[in-house]
C-alpha positions as YAML, in Angstrom:
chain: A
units: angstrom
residues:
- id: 1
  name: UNK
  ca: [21.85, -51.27, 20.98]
- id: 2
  name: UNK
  ca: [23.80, -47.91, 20.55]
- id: 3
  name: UNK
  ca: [23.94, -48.62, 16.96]
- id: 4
  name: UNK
  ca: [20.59, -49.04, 16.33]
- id: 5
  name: UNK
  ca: [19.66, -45.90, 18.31]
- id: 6
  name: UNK
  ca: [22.21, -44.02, 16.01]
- id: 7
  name: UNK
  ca: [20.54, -45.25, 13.07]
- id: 8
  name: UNK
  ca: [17.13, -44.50, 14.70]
- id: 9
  name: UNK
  ca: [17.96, -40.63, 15.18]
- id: 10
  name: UNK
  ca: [19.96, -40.71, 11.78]
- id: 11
  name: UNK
  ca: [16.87, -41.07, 9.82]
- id: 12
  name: UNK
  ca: [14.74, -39.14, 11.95]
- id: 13
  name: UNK
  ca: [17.36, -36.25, 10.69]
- id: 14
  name: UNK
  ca: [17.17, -37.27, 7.21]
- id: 15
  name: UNK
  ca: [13.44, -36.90, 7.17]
- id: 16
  name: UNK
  ca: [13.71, -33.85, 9.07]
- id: 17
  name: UNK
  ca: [15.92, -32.23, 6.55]
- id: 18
  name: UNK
  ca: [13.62, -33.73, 3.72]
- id: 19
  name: UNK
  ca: [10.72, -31.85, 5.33]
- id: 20
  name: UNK
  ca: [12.54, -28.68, 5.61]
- id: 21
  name: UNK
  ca: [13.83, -29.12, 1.80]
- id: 22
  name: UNK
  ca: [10.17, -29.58, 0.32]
- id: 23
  name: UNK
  ca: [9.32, -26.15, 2.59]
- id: 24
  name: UNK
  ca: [11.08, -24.01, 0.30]
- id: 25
  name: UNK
  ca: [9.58, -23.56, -2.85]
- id: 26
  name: UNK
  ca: [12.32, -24.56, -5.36]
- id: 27
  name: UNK
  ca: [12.80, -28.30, -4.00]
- id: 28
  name: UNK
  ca: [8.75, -28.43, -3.94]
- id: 29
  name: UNK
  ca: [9.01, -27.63, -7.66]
- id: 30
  name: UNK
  ca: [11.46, -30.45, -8.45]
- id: 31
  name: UNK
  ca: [8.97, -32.61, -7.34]
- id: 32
  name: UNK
  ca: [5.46, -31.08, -8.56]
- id: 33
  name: UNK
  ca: [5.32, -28.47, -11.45]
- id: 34
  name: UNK
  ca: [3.42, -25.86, -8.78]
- id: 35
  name: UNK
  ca: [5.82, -22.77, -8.51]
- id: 36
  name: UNK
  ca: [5.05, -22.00, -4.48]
- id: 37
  name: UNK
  ca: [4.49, -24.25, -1.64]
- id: 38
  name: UNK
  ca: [0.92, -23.55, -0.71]
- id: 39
  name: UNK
  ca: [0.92, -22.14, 2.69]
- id: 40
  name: UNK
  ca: [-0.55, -24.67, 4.82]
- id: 41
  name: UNK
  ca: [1.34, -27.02, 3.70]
- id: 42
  name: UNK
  ca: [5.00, -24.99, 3.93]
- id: 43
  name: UNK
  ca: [3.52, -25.10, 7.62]
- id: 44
  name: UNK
  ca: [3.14, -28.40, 7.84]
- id: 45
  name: UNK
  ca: [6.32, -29.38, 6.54]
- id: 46
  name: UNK
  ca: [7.68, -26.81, 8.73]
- id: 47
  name: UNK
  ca: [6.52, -28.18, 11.93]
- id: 48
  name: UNK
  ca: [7.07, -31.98, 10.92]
- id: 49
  name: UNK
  ca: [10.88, -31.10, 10.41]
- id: 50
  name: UNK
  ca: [11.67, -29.02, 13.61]
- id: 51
  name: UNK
  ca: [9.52, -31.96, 15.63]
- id: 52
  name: UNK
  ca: [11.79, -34.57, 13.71]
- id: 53
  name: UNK
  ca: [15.15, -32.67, 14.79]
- id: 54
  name: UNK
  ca: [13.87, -32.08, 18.60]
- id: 55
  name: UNK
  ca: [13.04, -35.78, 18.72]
- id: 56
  name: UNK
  ca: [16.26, -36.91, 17.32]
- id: 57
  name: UNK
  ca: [18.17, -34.69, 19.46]
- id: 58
  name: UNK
  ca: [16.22, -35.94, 22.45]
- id: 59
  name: UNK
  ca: [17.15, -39.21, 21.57]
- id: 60
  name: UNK
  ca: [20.86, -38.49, 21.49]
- id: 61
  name: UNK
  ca: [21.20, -36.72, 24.64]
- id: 62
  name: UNK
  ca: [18.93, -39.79, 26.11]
- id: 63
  name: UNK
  ca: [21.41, -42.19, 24.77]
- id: 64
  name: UNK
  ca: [24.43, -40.39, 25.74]
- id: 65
  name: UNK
  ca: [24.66, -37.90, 28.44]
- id: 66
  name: UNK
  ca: [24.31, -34.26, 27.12]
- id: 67
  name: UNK
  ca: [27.93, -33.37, 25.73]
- id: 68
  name: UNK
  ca: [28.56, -36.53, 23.50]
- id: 69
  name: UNK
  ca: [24.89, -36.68, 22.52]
- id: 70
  name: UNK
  ca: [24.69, -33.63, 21.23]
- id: 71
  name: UNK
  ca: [27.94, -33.70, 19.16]
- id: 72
  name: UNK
  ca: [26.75, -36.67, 17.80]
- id: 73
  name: UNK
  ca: [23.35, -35.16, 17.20]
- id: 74
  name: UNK
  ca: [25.43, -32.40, 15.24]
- id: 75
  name: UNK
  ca: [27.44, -34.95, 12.88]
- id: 76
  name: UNK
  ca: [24.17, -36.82, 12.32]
- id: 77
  name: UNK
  ca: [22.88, -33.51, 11.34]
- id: 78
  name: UNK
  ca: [25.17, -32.44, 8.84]
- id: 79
  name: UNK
  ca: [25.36, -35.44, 7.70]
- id: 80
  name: UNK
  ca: [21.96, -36.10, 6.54]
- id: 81
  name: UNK
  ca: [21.39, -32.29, 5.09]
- id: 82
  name: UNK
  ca: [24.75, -33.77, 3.04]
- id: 83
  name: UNK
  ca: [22.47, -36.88, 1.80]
- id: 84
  name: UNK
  ca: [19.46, -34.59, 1.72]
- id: 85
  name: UNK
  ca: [21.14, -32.06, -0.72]
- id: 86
  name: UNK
  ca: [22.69, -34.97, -2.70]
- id: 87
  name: UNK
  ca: [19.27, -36.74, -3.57]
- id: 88
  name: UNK
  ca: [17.80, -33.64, -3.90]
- id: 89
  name: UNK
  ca: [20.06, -32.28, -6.83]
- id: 90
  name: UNK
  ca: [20.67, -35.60, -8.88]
- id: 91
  name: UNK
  ca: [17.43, -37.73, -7.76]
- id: 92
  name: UNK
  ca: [14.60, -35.88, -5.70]
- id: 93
  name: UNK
  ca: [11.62, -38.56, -6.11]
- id: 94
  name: UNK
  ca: [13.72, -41.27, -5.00]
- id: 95
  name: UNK
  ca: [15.21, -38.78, -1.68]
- id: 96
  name: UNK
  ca: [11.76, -37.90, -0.72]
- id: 97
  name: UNK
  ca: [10.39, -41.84, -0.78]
- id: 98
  name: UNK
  ca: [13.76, -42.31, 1.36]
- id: 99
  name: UNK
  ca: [12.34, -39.98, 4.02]
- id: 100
  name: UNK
  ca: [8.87, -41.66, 3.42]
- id: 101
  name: UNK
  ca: [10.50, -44.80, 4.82]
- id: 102
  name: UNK
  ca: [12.77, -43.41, 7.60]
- id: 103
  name: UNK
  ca: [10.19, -41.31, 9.03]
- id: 104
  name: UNK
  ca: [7.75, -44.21, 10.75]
- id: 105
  name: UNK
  ca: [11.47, -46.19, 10.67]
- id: 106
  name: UNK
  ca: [12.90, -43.24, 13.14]
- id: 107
  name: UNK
  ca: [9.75, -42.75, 15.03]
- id: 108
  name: UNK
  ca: [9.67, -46.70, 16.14]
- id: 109
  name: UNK
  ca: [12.91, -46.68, 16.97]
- id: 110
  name: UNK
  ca: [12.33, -43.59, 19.05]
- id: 111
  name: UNK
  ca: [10.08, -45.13, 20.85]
- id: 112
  name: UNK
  ca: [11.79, -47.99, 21.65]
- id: 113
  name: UNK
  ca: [14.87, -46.04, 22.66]
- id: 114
  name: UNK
  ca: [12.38, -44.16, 25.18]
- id: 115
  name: UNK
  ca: [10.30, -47.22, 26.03]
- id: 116
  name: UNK
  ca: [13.38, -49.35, 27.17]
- id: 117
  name: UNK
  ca: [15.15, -46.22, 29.08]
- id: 118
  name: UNK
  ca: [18.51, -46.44, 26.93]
...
């Protein structure tokens, strides 16, 4: 079960650092020709991304206790703004349907995790 709860808060952070990415205007441009991220939606993506990180750190330190969950919160991190920054330089379409997918993915999991008390 500690696997899938890993995976669970590993794509929550991968669609967290998506979101972040597609705030800032030249990773928005990859993917439409528009120059600047219209404000309300830079906001939006803002605010979906931090929620996404709290959440997945939430999940960690539920799953382990607060020193190991939050270490592992940290590799899971940099990790995924690793895989973010990949997809986003060599294949950005096919990195933002990833976090499509791993968003509702992460957010079931998460609340499974919480439902069952792991």
């Amino acid at each position: 079960m500690t696997f899938i709860a890993t995976l669970m808060a590993a794509l929550l952070c991968y669609a967290a650092m998506s979101s972040l990415s597609l705030a800032m205007d030249r990773h928005y441009e990859q993917l439409t020709s528009q120059r600047e991220v219209p404000a309300a939606r830079r906001r939006v993506f803002r605010i979906a991304g931090w929620t996404l990180l709290v959440l997945s750190a939430a999940a960690c330190i539920r799953i382990w206790d607060i020193g190991i969950g939050l270490t592992v919160w940290f590799a899971l991190l940099m990790t995924a703004a690793l895989a973010v920054a990949c997809g986003m330089t060599y294949v950005p379409r096919v990195a933002v349907a990833i976090s499509v997918a791993a968003m509702p993915l992460g957010l079931l999991g998460f609340g499974t995790v919480w439902a069952l008390g792991l």
